[in-house]
N, C-alpha and C positions, 0 to 999 in steps of 0.2 A: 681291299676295301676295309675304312672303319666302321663298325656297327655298333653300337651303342646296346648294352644289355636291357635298356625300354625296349627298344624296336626289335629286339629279339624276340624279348615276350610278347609285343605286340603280336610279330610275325608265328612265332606258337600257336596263341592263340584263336588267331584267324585262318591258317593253313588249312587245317586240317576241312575245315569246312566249306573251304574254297575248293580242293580237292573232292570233294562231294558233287561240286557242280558239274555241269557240262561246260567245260571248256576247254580252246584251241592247247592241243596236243603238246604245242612248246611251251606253252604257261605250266601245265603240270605236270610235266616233265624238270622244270628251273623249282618249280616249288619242291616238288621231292628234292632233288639233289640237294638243294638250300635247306630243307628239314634235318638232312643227315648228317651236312656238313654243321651245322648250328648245334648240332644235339649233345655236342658236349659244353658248349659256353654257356648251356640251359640247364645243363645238370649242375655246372660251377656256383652260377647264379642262387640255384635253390638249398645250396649246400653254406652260401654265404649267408644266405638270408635267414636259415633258420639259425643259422649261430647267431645272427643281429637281434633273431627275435630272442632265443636263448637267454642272451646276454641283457635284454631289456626286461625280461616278464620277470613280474611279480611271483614270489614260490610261496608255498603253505606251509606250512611245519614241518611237510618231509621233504622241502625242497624239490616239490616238484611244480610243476609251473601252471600258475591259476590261467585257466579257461573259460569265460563267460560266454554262454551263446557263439560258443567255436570261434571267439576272438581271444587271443591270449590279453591278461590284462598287464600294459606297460608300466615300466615304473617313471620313465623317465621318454616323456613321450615326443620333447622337444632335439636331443639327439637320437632318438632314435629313428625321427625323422629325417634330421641331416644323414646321420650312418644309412640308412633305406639310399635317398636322393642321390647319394653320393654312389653308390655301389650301383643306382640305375643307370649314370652317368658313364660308369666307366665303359673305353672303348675297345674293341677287340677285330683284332687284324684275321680276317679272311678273303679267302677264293670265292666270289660269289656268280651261281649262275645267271646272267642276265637274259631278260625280255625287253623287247622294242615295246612302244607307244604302240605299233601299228596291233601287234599281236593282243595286245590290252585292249584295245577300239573295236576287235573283232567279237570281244564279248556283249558290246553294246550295238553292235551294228548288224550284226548278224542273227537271223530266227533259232539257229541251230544252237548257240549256246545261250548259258544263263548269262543274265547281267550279275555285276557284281554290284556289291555295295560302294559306299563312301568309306566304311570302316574297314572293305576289306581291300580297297587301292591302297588304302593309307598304312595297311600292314606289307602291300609288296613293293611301295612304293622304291624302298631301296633296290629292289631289285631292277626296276624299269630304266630302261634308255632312252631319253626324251631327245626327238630331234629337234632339230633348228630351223 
């Protein structure tokens, strides 16, 4: 399967927290395995980006690169928008653990576990199996 390095980080992002919750045993179970398998396209990711930022931020006299309020300041902020988009876009070829629809339904149907959010279907969404 392709995954797109947004939806990776979307799925970073939200994992871990999902994994906090109570829920059906084959949901995080698919989420670990998909965290471990991902964990290197995430490290790629963030090794890309600080070279984009690198390569954008403004330096000081010793060349080192100005930081306002823990935002780097860019010099050139209209590609370094495309270069960012661009590199969120690219896609990358994995093995992904899948979940049914029905195992996602049992978090909302069921007393015994948590419901999820909106934000956090929408990060395993790649992972789910929609019937027909």
């Amino acid at each position: 399967m392709k995954i797109k390095n947004s939806d990776i980080l979307g799925f970073y992002n939200y994992a871990p927290g999902i994994m906090d919750k109570s829920i059906p045993r084959p949901l995080y179970t698919a989420i670990k395995i998909n965290l471990d398998t991902l964990n290197n396209a995430a490290k790629c990711y963030a090794e890309e980006q600080q070279k984009i930022v690198r390569q954008y931020a403004e330096k000081d006299t010793n060349g080192a690169d100005i930081v306002v309020d823990g935002n780097y300041k860019i010099t050139d902020p209209e590609n370094y928008k495309n270069e960012i988009e661009e590199l969120l876009n690219i896609e990358v070829e994995f093995n992904i653990q899948t979940v049914t629809e029905e195992i996602l339904n049992r978090c909302d149907e069921n007393n015994k576990y948590d419901a999820l959010t909106g934000r956090e279907y929408q990060a395993i969404e790649f992972m789910t199996v929609y019937q027909e």
